[in-house]
C-alpha positions as a LaTeX table, in Angstrom:
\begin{tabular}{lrrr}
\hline
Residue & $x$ (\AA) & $y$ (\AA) & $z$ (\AA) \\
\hline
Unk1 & $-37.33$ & $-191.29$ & 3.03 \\
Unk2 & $-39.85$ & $-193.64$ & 1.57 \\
Unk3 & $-43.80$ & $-193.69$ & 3.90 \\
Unk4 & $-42.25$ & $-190.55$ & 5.78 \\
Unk5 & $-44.23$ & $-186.97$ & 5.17 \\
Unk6 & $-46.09$ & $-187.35$ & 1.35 \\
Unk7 & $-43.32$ & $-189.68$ & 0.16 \\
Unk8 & $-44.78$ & $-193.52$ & $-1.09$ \\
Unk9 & $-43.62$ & $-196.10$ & $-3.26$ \\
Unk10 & $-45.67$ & $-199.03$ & $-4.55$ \\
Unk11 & $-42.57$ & $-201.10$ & $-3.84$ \\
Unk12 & $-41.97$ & $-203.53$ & $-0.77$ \\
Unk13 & $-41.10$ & $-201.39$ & 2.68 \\
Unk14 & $-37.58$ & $-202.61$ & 3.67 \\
Unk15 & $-34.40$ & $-201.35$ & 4.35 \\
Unk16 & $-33.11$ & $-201.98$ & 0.55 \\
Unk17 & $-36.21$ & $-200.37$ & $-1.26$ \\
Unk18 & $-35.17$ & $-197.11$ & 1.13 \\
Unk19 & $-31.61$ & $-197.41$ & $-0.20$ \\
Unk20 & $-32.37$ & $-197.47$ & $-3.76$ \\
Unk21 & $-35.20$ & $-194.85$ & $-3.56$ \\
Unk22 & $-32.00$ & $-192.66$ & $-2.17$ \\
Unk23 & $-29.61$ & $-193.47$ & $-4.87$ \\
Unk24 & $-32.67$ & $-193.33$ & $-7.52$ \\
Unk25 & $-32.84$ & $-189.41$ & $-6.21$ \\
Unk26 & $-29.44$ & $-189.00$ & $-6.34$ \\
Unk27 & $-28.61$ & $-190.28$ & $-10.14$ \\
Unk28 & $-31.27$ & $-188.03$ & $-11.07$ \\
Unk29 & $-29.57$ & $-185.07$ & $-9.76$ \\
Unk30 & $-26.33$ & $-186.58$ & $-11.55$ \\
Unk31 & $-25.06$ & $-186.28$ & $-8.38$ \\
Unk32 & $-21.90$ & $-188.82$ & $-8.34$ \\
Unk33 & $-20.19$ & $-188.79$ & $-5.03$ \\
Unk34 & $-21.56$ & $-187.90$ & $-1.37$ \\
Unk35 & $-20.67$ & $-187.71$ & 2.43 \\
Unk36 & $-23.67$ & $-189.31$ & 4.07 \\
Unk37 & $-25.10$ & $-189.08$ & 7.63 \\
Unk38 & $-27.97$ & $-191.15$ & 9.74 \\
Unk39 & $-29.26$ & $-191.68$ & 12.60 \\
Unk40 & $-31.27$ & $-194.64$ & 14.08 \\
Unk41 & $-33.38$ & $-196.10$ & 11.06 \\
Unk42 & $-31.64$ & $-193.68$ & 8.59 \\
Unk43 & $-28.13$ & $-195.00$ & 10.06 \\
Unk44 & $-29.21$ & $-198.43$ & 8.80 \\
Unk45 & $-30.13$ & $-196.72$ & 5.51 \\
Unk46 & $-26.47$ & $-194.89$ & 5.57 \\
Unk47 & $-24.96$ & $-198.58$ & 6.36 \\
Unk48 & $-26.57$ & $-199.93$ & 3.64 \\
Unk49 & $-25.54$ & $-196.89$ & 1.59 \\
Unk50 & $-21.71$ & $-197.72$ & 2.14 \\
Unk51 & $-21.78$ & $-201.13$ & 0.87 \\
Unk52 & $-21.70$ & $-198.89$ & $-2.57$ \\
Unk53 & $-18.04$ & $-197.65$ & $-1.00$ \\
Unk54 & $-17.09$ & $-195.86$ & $-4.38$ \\
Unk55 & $-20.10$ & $-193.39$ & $-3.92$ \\
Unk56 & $-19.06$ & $-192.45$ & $-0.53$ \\
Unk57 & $-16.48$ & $-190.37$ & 0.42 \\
Unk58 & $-17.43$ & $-189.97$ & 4.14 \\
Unk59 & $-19.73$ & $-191.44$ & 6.34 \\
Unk60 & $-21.28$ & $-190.49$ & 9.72 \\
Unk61 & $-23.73$ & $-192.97$ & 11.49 \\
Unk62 & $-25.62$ & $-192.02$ & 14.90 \\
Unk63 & $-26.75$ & $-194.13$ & 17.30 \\
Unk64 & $-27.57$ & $-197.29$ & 14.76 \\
Unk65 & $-25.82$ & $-200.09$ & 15.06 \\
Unk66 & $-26.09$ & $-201.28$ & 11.59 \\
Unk67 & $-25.40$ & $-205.19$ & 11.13 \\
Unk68 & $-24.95$ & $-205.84$ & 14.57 \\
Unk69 & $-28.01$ & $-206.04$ & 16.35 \\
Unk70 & $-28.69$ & $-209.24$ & 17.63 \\
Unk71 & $-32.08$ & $-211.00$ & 17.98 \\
Unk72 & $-31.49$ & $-211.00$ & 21.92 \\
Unk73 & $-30.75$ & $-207.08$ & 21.46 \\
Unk74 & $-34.25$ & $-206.77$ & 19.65 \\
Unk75 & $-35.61$ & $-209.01$ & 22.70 \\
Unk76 & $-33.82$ & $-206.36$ & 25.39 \\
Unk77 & $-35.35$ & $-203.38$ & 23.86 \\
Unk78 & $-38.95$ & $-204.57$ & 24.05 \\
Unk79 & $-38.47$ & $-205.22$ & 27.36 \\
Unk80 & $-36.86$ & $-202.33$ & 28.70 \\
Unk81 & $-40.10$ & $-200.20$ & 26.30 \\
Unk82 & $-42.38$ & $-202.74$ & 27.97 \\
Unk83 & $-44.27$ & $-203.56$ & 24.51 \\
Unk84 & $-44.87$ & $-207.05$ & 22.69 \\
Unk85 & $-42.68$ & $-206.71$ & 19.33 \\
Unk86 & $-40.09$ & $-203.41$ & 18.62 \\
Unk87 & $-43.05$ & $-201.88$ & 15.99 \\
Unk88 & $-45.06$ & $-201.52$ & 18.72 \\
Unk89 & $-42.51$ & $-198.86$ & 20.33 \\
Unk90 & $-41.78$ & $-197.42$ & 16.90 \\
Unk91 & $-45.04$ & $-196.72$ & 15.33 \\
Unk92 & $-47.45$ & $-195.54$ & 17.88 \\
Unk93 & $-51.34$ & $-196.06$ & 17.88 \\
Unk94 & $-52.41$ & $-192.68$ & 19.69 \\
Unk95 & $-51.07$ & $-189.98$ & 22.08 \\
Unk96 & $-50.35$ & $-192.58$ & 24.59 \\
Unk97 & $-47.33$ & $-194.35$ & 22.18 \\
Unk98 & $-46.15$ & $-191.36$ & 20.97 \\
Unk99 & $-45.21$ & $-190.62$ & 25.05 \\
Unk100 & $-43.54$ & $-193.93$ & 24.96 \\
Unk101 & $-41.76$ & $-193.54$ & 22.57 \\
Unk102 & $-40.37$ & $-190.14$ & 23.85 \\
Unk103 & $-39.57$ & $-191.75$ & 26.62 \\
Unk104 & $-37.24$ & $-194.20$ & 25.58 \\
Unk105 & $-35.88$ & $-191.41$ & 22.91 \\
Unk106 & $-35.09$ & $-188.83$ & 25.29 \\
Unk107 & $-32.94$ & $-188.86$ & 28.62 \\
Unk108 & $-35.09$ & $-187.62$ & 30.52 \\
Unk109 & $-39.54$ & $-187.29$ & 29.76 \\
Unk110 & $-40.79$ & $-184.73$ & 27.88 \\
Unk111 & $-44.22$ & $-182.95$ & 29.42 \\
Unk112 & $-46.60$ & $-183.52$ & 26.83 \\
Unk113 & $-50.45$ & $-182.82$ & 27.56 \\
Unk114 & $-53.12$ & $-185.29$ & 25.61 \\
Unk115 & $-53.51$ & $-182.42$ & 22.96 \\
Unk116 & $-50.12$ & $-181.65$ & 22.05 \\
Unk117 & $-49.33$ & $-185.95$ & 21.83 \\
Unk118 & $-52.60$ & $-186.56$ & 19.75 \\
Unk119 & $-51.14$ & $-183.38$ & 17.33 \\
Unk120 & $-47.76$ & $-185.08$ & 17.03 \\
Unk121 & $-49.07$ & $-188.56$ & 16.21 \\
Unk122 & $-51.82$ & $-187.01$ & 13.51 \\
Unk123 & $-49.08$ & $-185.01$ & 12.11 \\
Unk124 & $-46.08$ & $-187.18$ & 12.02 \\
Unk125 & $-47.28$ & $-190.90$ & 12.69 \\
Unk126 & $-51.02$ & $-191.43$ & 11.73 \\
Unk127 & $-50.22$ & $-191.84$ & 8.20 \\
Unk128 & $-48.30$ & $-195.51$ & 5.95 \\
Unk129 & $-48.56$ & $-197.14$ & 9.76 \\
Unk130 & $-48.37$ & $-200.65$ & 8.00 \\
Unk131 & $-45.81$ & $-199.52$ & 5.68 \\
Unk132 & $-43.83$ & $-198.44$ & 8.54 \\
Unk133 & $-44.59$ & $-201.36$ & 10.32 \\
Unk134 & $-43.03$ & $-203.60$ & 7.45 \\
Unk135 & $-39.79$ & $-201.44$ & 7.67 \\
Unk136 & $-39.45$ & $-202.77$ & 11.77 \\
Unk137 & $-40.41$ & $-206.00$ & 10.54 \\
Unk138 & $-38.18$ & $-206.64$ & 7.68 \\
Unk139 & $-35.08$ & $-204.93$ & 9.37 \\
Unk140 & $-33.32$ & $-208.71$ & 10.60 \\
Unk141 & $-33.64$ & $-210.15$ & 7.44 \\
Unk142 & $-31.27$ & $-206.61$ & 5.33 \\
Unk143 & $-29.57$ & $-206.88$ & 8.81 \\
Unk144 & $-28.11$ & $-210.71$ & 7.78 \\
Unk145 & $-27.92$ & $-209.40$ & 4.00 \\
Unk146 & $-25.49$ & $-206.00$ & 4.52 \\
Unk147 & $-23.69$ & $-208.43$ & 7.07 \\
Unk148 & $-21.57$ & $-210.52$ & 4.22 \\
Unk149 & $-20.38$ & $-207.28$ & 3.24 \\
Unk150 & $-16.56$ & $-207.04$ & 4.24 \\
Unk151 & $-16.10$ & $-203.71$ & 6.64 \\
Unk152 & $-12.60$ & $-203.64$ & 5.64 \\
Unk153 & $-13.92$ & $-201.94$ & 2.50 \\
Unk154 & $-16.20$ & $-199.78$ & 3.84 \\
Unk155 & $-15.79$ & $-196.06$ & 3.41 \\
Unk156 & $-14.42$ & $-193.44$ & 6.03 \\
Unk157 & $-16.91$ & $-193.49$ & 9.42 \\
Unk158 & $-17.48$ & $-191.52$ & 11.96 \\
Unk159 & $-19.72$ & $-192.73$ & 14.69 \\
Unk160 & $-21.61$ & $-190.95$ & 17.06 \\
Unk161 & $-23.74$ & $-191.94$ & 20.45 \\
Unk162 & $-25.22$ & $-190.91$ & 23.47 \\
Unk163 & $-24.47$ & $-192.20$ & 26.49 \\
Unk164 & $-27.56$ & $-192.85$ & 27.72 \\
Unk165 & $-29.36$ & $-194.36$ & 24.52 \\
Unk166 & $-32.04$ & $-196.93$ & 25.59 \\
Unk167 & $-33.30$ & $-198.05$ & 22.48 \\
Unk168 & $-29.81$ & $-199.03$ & 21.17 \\
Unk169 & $-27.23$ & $-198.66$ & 24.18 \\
Unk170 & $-23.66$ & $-197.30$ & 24.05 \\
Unk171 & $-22.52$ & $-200.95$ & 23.77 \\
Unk172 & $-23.82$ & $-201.87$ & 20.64 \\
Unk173 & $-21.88$ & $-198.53$ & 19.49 \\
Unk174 & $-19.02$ & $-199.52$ & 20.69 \\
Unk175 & $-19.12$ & $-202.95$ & 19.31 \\
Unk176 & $-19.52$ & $-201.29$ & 15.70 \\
Unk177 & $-16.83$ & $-199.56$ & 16.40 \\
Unk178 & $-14.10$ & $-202.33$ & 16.84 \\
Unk179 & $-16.31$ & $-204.06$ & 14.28 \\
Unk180 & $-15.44$ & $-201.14$ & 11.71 \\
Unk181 & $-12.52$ & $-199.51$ & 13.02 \\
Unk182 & $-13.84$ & $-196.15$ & 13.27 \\
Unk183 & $-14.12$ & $-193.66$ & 16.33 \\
Unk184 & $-16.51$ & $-193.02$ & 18.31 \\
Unk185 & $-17.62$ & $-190.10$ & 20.34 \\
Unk186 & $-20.02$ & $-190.55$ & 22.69 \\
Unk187 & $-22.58$ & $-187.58$ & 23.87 \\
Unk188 & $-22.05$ & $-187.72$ & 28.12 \\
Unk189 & $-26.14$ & $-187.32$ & 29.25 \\
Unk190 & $-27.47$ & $-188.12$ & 26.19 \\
Unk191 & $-29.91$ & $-190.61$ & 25.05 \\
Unk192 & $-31.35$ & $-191.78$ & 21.53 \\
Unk193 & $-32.50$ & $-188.43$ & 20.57 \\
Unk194 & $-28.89$ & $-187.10$ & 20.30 \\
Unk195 & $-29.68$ & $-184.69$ & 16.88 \\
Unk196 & $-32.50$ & $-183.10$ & 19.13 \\
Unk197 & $-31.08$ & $-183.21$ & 22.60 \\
Unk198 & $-27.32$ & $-181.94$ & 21.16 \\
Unk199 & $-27.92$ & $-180.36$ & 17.86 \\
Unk200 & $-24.83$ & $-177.90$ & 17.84 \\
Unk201 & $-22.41$ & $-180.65$ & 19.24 \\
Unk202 & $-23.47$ & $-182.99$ & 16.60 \\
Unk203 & $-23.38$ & $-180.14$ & 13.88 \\
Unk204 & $-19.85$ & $-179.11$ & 14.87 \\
Unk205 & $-18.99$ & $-182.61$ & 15.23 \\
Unk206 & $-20.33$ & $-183.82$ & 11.13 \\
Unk207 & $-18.26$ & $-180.47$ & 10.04 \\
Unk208 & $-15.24$ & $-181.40$ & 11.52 \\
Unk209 & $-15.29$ & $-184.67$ & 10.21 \\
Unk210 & $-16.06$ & $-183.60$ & 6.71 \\
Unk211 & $-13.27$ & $-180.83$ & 6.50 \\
Unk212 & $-10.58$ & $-183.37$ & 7.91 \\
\hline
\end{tabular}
């Protein structure tokens, strides 16, 4: 993904400019048709992804709950983080973020000393902070756009959640689910991190899907 590791663009950081950068990488592999899987900001991506239906054959989005995340949602989640606006939560200044935001990714807190959190942010977060910034901040406006399209045509979905998730709880999940029709399974003592706190359950999970 686009302002993630050495990958940049000169183009505007939202949601659509991820979308296209993924397609753009696909067509150049002449790669037609593909199952697809996200979680949190890469499940909007995947969302957005299956609005192209005849590209997709499956889909598989984790705890992201694509068009329907509400401005009052968005209002909830800084509170319960206990920050000023949602990019403050998602793209951390220091050590000191980078333990929020494990908290409110993981079910329960992670020990992390001052050296180990000031490694993960220079490694993984120091770097396109107001790029990333302008993805949080431009997420309502592709959340009203991939909202016209019809989920009645959307491909195949699978949806997956933890229980526990605090950044976007089980009942947004299960609101996309009625919204979509698709199942859901939901992760018992799990939270937002569900790839990292279940990775064989959610492996198993994808490959069942797939091969059904």
């Amino acid at each position: 993904m686009l302002w993630f590791g050495e990958s940049q663009s000169d183009a505007k950081p939202r949601l659509t400019t991820q979308t296209q950068a993924i397609w753009q990488l696909l067509n150049s592999l002449n790669i037609d048709k593909i199952n697809v899987v996200g979680i949190s900001y890469g499940g909007f991506v995947t969302y957005d992804m299956m609005t192209t239906p005849e590209r997709i054959n499956k889909a598989i989005i984790i705890a992201s709950p694509g068009p329907l995340f509400s401005d009052s949602d968005l209002t909830d989640l800084v509170q319960r983080a206990g920050v000023k606006a949602p990019e403050d939560l998602f793209v951390p200044e220091n050590g000191d973020g980078i333990r929020r935001l494990y908290d409110n990714v993981f079910v329960s807190k992670k020990p992390l000393p001052d050296f180990l959190a000031n490694q993960i942010y220079q490694g993984y977060f120091s770097q396109w902070k107001p790029q990333r910034t302008q993805l949080i901040q431009t997420l309502p406006s592709d959340r009203d756009r991939i909202q016209q399209f019809d989920p009645k045509q959307l491909p195949e979905l699978m949806l997956i959640w933890g229980e526990k998730d605090k950044i976007f709880p089980l009942s947004n999940g299960i609101k996309l689910s009625k919204y979509t029709q698709a199942p859901i399974v939901v992760l018992p003592n799990t939270a937002h991190g569900v790839t990292n706190e279940q990775p064989e359950l959610t492996s198993k999970l994808i490959n069942n899907f797939l091969q059904q």
